[in-house]
N, C-alpha and C positions, 0 to 999 in steps of 0.2 A: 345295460350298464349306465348306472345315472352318473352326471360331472358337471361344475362350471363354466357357463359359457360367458362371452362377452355379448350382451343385447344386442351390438352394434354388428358383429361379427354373421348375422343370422340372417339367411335368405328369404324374403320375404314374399316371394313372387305369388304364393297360394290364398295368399290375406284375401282377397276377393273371391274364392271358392267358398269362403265361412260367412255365417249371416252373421251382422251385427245386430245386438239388442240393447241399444243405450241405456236401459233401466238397467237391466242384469249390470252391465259393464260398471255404473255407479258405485250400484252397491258390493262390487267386487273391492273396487279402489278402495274404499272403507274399509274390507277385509284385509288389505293387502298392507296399507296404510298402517293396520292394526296388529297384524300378525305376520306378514313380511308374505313372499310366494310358498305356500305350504305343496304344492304339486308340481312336480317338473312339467316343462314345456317339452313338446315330442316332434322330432323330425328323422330326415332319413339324411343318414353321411355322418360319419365320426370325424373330420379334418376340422381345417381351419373355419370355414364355412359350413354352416348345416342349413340346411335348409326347414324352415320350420311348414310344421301341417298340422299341428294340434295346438291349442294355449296364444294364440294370438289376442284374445281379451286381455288375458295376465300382462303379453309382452306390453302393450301400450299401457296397463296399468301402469307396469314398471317405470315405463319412460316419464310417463306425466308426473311419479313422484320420485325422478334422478337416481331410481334403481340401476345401477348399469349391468349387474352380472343375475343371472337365473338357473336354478337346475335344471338338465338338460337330460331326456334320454332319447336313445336312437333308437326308432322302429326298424331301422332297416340300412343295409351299406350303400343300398342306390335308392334312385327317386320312386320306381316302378314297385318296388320292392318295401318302402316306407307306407307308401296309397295304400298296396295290400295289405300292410299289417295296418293301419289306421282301419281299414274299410271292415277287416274281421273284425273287432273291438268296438264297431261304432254304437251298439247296442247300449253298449257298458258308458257308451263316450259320449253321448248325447247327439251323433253326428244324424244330421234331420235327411231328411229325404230327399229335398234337392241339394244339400252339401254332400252323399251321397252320389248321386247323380252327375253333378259336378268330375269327381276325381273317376266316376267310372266311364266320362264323357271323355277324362284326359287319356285312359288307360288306351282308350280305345283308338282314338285318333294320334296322340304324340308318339306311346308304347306298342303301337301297332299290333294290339291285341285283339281277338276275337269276342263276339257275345259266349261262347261256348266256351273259350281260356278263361274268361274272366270267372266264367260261372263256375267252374269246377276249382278257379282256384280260393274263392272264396265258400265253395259248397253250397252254393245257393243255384236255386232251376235261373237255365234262359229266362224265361218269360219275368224273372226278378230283375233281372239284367237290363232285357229288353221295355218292360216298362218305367226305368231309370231314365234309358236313353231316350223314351219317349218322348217326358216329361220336360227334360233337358232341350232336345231337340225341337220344341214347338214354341219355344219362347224366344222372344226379338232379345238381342243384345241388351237395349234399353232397358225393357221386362225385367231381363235378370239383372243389370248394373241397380235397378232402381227396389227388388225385392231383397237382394242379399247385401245393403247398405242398410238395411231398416225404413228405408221410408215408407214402403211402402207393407202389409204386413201378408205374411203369404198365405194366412188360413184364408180369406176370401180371393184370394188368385185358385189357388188348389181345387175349393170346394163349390165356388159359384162360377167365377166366370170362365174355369175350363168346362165346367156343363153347359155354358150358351157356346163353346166352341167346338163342342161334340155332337150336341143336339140343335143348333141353329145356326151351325153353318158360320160364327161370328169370325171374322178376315183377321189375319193375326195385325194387320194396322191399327186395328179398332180398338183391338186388345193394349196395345201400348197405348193409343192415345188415351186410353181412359187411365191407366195405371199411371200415367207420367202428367193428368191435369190433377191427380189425386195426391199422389208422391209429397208427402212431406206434411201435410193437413192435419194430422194426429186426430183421425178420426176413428169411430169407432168400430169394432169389426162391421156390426149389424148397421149403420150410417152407410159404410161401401156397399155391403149387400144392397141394401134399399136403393142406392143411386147404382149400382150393377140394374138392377131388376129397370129401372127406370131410363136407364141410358141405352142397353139392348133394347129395350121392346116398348118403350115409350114415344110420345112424339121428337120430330125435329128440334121443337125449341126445347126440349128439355136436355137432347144432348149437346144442341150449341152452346148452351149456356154453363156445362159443366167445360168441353174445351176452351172456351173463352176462360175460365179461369175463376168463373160465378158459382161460386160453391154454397154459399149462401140460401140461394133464392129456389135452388132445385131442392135442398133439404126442406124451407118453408114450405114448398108444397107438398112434399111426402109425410111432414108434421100438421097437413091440415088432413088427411084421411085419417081417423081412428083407427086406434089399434085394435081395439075389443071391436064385437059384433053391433055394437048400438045400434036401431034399426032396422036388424035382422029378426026374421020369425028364430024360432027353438028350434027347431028343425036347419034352418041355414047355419045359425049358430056351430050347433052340432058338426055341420059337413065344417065350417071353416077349422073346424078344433079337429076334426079329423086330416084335412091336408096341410093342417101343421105340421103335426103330428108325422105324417110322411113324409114329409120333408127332410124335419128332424132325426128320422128314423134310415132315411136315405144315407145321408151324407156320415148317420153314422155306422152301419154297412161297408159303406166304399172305404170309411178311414181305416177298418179292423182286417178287412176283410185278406189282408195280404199279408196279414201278422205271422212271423217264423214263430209264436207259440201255439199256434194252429195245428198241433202234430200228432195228436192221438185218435187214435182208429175209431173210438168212441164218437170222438166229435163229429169227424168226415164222414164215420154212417149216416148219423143224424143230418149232418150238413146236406147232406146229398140229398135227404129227402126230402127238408125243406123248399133247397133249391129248385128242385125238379116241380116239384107244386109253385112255388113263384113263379119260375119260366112257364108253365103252361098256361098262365094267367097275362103273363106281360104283354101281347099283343091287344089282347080287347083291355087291357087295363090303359095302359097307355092311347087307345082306339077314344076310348071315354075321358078319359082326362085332357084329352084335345079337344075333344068335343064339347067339354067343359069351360077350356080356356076362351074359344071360338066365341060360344054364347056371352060369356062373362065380360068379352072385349066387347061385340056389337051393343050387350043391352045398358053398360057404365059408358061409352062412348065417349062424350067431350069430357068427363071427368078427370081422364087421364093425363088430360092438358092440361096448364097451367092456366089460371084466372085468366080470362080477355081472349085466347087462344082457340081455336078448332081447327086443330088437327089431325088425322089419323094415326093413328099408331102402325107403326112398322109391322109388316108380316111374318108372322115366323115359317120358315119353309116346314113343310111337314115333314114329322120321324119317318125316315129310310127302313130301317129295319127296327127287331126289339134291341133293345138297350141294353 
């Protein structure tokens, strides 16, 4: 049931569970500015006070141009109760995967709910539940104050540097130090990737000098190795075009692979077979591709440095199990 509320009147404690996106939120204001709030704002509690969980772009829209009153509906008559019905709808709502994560982090620990309550009440498997809490649970306070304000952006947290923290063993320290010299730089996805790649597994100076604060001088060196093959026979060419290519083809696997539209028996036949063929291969596939890196570190050796500099690059401990 949608109503009027007062802007002023509205709880705001959840604003830091929602990522901020400065571009989107701009060009909201212009909508807003232009057409007034066309979608009510959603929280849980019909009183005086509601507490808001959806529409927190909108609200600050409002305030910055002396909106005072917003349409308002209720997800639900308590808090517990509002998260769930947010958390059903997030599909439809755009809620991302660690603002997810977030409200199933609160359900769990403030609502004193179970992985197993949570999962049947939103009709989703444990293991959706439980890789939320994962996600959640492996990030430093900083990490998260500094992803879900916008500075910092979370496709290369998600997709690079939780693989050097799965596959190399990286210290969740290291992880924020890098995310918090980075934080605010308006850089671009693939600039992070490239100083990720360089900061885990490159030399000493190259990660002092991004903690110091030298964002500059560790990108000049990443912009003096070509991007294309130049130099390479047809034959190396080819292998670099091919572990792009897997790369790309990795990360885009891991993003889909947990999709609720994943649901028909057609597909998980097929899936299955696939599967079963990959895993039979991923031990000596990954056996080589180390064996790969290994060679490619010893025989490029000082290049990895910075001009004036030799030193070695950091070891990556070797894959434990398959991946």
């Amino acid at each position: 049931m949608m109503r009027e509320v007062e802007l002023s009147a509205l709880d705001l404690r959840y604003e830091s569970y929602r990522m901020k996106n400065p571009g989107l939120e701009a060009r909201l204001l212009t909508s807003i500015a232009q057409r007034g709030i066309e979608e009510p704002l959603e929280g849980a509690g019909s009183g005086e006070r509601s507490l808001l969980l959806n529409g927190f772009k909108r609200y600050r829209c409002a305030r910055k141009l002396g909106i005072g009153k917003a349409p308002y509906a209720s997800l639900g008559e308590d808090e517990a109760l509002g998260i769930m019905n947010l958390l059903r709808v997030s599909n439809s709502r755009s809620l991302g995967i660690l603002e997810q994560a977030r409200f199933i982090d609160e359900l769990r620990k403030l609502h004193r709910m179970t992985v197993a309550e949570i999962a049947a009440e939103l009709s989703r498997s444990k293991a959706w539940v439980s890789m939320r809490l994962g996600l959640i649970g492996e990030m430093s306070e900083k990490v998260r104050q500094e992803i879900f304000s916008g500075r910092f952006p979370m496709y290369p947290y998600m997709y690079t540097m939780r693989q050097f923290m799965r596959m190399n063993g990286i210290k969740k320290q290291e992880i924020e130090d890098f995310v918090v010299a980075l934080s605010g730089r308006k850089l671009s996805v693939r600039e992070i990737e490239q100083l990720a790649h360089g900061y885990f597994r490159g030399p000493d100076s190259f990660r002092e000098a991004i903690r110091n604060g030298h964002i500059g001088l560790p990108l000049q060196w990443i912009r003096q190795a070509p991007e294309d093959p130049d130099g390479c026979n047809a034959f190396e060419g080819a292998l670099l075009n091919d572990l792009e290519i897997t790369r790309k083809y990795m990360q885009r696997v891991m993003g889909k692979s947990d999709d609720r539209r994943l649901k028909t028996r057609a597909f998980h036949a097929q899936a299955n077979l696939l599967t079963a063929g990959i895993l039979s291969k991923a031990r000596a596939f990954f056996e080589t591709l180390r064996n790969l890196h290994d060679r490619s570190g010893q025989a490029h050796g000082d290049l990895s440095a910075p001009p004036g500099r030799h030193e070695p690059e950091r070891d990556c401990p070797p894959t434990q199990s398959q991946p």
